[in-house]
C-alpha positions as CSV (number, residue, x, y, z in Angstrom):
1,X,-177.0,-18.1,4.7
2,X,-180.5,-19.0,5.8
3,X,-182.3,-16.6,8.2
4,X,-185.4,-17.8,10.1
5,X,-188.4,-16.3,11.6
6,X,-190.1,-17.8,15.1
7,X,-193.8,-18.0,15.9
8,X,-195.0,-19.0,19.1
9,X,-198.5,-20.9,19.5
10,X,-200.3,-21.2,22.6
11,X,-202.1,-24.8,22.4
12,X,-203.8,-24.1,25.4
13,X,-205.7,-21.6,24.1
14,X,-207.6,-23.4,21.3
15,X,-210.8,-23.3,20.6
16,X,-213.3,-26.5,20.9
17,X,-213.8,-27.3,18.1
18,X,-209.9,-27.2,16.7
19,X,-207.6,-29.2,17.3
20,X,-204.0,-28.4,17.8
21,X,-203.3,-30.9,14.5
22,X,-205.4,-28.7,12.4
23,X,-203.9,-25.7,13.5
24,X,-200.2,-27.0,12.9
25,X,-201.3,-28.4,9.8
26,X,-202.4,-25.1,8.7
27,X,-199.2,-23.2,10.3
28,X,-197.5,-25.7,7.8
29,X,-199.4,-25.0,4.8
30,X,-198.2,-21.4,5.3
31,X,-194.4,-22.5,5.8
32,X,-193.8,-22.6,9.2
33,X,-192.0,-25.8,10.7
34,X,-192.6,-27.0,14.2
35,X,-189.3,-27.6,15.7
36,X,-191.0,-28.0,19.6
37,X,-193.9,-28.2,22.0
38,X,-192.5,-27.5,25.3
39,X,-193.8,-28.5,29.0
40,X,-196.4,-25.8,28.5
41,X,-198.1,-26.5,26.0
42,X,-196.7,-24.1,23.5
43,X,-195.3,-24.5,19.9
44,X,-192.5,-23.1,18.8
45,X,-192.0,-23.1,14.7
46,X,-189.7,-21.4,12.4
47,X,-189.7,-20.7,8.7
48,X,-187.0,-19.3,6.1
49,X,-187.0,-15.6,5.6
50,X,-187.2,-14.8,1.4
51,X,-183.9,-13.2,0.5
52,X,-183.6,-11.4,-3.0
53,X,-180.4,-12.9,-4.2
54,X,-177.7,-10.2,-4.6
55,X,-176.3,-9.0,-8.3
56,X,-173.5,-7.9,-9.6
57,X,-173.7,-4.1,-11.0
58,X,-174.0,-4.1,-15.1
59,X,-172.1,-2.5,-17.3
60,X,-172.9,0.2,-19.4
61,X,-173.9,-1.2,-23.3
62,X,-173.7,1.8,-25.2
63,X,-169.8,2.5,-24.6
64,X,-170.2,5.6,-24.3
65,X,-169.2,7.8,-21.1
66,X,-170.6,10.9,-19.9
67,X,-167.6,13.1,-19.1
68,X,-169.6,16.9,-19.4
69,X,-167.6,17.7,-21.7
70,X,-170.5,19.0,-23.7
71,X,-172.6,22.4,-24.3
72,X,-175.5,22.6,-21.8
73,X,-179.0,22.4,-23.3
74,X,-181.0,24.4,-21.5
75,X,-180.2,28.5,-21.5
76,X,-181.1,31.1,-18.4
77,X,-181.6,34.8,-20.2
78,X,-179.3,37.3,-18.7
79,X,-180.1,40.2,-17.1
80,X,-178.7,43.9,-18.1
C-alpha cells in the first residue's frame, strides 16, 4: 500500500520575481504532486513515501546447525 506525504505552500507569500508556476514546477521536479489550490491561495501537494520492499528470512547454506554441543574455546585459569 502506498503511503503519502503532504506539503503545504503558501502562494501568497512569493517572492516578485517567482511565480507560483515556477515554484510548482520545481515542487514537481522534486516529486511532489499538486492535488489543490484552495480559496486561499494555498497548495496542497502530496508525494509517495519510499518503502524498502519486505524479504523473506534466508536459509542457512551451510547445513550445518549450531546446537552447543561442542567444547568451549576459550579457557578461564582456576584459582586454588
Amino acid at each position: 500500500m502506498t503511503k503519502w506525504e503532504y506539503e503545504r505552500i503558501d502562494l501568497n507569500t512569493l517572492a516578485r520575481n517567482e511565480t507560483d508556476i515556477d515554484l510548482l514546477n520545481e515542487a514537481g521536479a522534486q516529486g511532489w504532486e499538486l492535488i489543490a489550490i484552495n480559496a486561499c491561495n494555498v497548495a496542497i501537494l502530496k508525494r509517495a513515501i519510499p518503502t524498502t520492499p519486505t524479504r523473506a528470512p534466508r536459509a542457512s547454506s551451510s547445513g550445518a546447525s549450531n546446537t552447543g554441543g561442542g567444547t568451549s574455546s576459550s579457557t578461564t585459569p582456576r584459582t586454588k
